[in-house]
N, C-alpha and C positions, 0 to 999 in steps of 0.2 A: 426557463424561469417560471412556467403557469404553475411550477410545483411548489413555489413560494409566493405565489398569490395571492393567499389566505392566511399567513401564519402572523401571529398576535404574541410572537418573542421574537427577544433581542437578536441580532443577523450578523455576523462578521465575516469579511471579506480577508482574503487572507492578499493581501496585496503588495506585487515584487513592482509594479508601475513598468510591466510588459502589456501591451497589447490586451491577450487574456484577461489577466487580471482587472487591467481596468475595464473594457467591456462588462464584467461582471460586477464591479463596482457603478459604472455608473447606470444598470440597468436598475442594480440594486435599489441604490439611494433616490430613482425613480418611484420605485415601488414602494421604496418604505422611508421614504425620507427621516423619518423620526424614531427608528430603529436599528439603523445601520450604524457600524463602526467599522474600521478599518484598522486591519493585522501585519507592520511590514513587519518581517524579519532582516535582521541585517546580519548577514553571515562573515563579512568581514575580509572577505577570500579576494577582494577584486579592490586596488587601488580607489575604483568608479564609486567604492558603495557607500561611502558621505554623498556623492553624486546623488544617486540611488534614491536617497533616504530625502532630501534635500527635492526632489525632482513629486516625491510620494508625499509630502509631507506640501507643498504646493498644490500640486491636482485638488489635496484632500479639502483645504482652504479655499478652494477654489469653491470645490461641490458645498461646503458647509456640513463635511464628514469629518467626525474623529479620527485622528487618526493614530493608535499607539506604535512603538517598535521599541523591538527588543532585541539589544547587544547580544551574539550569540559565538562561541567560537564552534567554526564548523570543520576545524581539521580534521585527517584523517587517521587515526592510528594506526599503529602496525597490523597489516592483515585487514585492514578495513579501505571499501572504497571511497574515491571522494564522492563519487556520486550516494552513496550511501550514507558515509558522514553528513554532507548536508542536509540530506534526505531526512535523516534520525535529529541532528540540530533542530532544525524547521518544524518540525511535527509538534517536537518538547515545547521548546517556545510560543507556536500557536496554544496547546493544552494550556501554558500556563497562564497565558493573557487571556484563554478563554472562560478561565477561573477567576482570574486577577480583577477583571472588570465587568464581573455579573453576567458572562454570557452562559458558563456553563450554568449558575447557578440558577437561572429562571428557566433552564427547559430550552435554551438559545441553540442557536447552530452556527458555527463556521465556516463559510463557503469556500471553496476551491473550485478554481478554472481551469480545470485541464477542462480538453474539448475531445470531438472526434478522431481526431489526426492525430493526440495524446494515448489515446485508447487502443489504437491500431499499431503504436510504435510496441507500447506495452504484450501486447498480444503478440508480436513479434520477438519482442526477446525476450520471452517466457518461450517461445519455439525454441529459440536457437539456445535456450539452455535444456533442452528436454523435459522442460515442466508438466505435472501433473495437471489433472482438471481445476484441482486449485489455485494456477497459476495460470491459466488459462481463462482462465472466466474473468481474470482483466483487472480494472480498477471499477469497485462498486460504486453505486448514486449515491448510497449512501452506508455510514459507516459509523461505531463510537468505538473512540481510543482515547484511554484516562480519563474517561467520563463525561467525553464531548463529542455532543453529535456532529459529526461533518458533515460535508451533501456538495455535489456535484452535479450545478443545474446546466453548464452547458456541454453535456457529455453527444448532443444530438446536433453540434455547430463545428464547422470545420475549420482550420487556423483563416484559413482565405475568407470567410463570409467573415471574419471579425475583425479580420486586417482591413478589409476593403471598408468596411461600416463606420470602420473609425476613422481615417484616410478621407470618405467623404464628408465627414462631418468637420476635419481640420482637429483633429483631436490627437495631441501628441502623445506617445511613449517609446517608453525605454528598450533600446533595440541592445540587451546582453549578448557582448560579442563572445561568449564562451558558447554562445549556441550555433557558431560557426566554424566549431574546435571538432575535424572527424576523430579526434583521438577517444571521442566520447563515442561508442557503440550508436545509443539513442542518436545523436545529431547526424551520423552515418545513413542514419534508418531515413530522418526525415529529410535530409539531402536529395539524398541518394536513391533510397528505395521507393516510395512513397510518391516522387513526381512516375517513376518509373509505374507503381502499381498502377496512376492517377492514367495514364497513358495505356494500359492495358486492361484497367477493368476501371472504367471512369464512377462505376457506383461502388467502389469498395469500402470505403466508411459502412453505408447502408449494411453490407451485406456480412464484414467482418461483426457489425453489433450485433446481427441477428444470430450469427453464429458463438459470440460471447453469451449473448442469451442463454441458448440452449446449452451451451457450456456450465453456465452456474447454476441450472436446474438440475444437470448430471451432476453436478459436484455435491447439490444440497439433496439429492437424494443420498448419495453416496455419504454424508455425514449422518443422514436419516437411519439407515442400513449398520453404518459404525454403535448409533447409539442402542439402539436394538441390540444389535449384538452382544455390546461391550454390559448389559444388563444383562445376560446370561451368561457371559463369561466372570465376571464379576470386575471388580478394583479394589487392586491390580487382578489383571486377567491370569485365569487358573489354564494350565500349560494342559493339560490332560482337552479341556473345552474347545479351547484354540484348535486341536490336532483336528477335531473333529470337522472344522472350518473349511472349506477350500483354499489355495492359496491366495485369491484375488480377497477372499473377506476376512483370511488372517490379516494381510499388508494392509487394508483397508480399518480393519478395529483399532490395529498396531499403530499404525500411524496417526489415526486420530484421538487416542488415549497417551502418547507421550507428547501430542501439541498438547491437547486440553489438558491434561495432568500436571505437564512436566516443561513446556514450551519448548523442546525442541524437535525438529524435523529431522527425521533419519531420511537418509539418500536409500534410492533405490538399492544400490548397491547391499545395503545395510539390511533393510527388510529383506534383501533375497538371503542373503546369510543369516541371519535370524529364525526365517520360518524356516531353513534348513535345518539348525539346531534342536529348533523345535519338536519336526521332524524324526530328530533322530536320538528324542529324548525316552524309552523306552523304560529306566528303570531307576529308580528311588535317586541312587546316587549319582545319576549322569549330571554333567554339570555344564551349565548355559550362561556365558558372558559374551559382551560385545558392545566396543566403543559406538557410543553415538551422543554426537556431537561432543559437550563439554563433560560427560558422565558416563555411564555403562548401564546395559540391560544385561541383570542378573538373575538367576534361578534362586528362588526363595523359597525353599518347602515346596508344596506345588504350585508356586506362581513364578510369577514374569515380576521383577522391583527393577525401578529404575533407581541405581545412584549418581548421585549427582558428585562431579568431581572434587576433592580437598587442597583448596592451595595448601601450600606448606614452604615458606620463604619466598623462595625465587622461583620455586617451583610452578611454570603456567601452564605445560602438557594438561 
């Protein structure tokens, strides 16, 4: 929290009235009593969440905090997960209340309480999907998405120092029983694995952040390295330039010129056939396509074009 010490804008707490959250809320509304408001969303997904909303909407009265919420549905569509769906709900609806009621618009920020034992799950299963250093380097302090700054000030506190802090003080909240569901990957983690890590490497918080650290300094040179590049290759990048690349800083230009271009992320799989193509593009008429994600990278005269895919009726391929 000493990183919002000094700040003379508007603060939102993004608050579910767990544990987390409210810690964060009432350190906030401490510090800035006359600048804070509070962000629940209500996802809609759990019988409890009038509860919920009802329990958030109390506490907030309580402190003499605002407190808005916003109706959201956070189903899952086909191909999509829940954990994901809510994920993508939750973030929309903070943006939009942080617009809605003057936080984005004065230079504000919307705070989020994950903590340490948040940060180590995340680092985890970015492992166990074989993620690159971009996924790897965790959840940032700080962040803007749709033109609002986020900030994650208790990323250095661990669920237990914030269970225990509130416990002694006689300060209730919301114990969501979905976080006792192993069918969730993440609640497995923090079950499961994490009292185990707690038991065999008693400083791991400490020492997984140091190494997210160094993680996002590899990652932000390696976007430093993309950009360089991707400025002598050109845009879109010219296939003849690429060739000239090794393979680690064609995947690396590659991949970061259809995020930033094009938003989407090619699978490993995808860049290794690509720079094969590449590769083995030697004369005028050789010809270079390959699915990724919802469009194709195509050979254009002498470049790389991403197209982007045409619905056409029914058609969603």
């Amino acid at each position: 929290m000493d990183a919002l010490a000094k700040v003379d804008v508007p603060l939102a707490v993004a608050y579910s009235g767990g544990a987390d959250s409210t810690a964060l809320l009432i350190e906030t509304a401490k510090q800035h009593p006359t600048r804070v408001m509070a962000f629940h969303v209500h996802h809609g997904l759990q019988a409890a969440a009038d509860d919920f909303a009802a329990h958030c909407q109390s506490f907030c009265d309580q402190l003499g905090v605002p407190l808005h919420i916003a109706y959201v549905n956070a189903a899952a569509v086909r191909g999509e997960s829940p954990e994901d769906a809510a994920r993508g709900a939750r973030y929309a609806a903070l943006i939009d209340m942080a617009w809605a009621h003057g936080v984005a618009n004065a230079g504000g920020k919307v705070l989020l309480a994950q903590h340490a034992d948040d940060q180590v799950e995340t680092v985890l299963l970015a492992l166990s999907r074989g993620a690159g250093l971009g996924g790897l380097s965790a959840m940032p302090a700080q962040f803007v998405r749709g033109g609002v700054q986020f900030e994650r000030p208790m990323l250095h506190r661990s669920a237990v120092d914030i269970r225990v802090k509130l416990k002694e003080q006689g300060i209730r909240f919301i114990e969501d029983p979905t976080n006792l569901d192993k069918a969730f990957t993440r609640n497995k983690l923090r079950l499961d694995v994490l009292p185990a890590l707690q038991e065999a490497i008693p400083q791991y918080r400490e020492t997984f952040a140091r190494s997210v650290s160094h993680i996002a300094q590899a990652n932000d040179l390696l976007t430093d390295l993309a950009k360089i590049d991707l400025a002598l290759l050109g845009t879109p990048p010219r296939i003849q330039a690429l060739q000239g690349l090794s393979n680690a800083r064609q995947a690396n230009s590659l991949r970061f010129w259809l995020k930033s271009e094009h938003q989407v992320m090619p699978s490993t799989a995808q860049l290794s056939e690509l720079i094969k193509q590449i590769a083995a593009c030697q004369t005028n008429g050789h010809h270079i396509e390959l699915k990724v994600a919802s469009g194709r990278v195509m050979r254009s005269h002498a470049s790389l074009v991403f197209v982007a895919a045409r619905l056409r009726g029914n058609d969603k391929s």
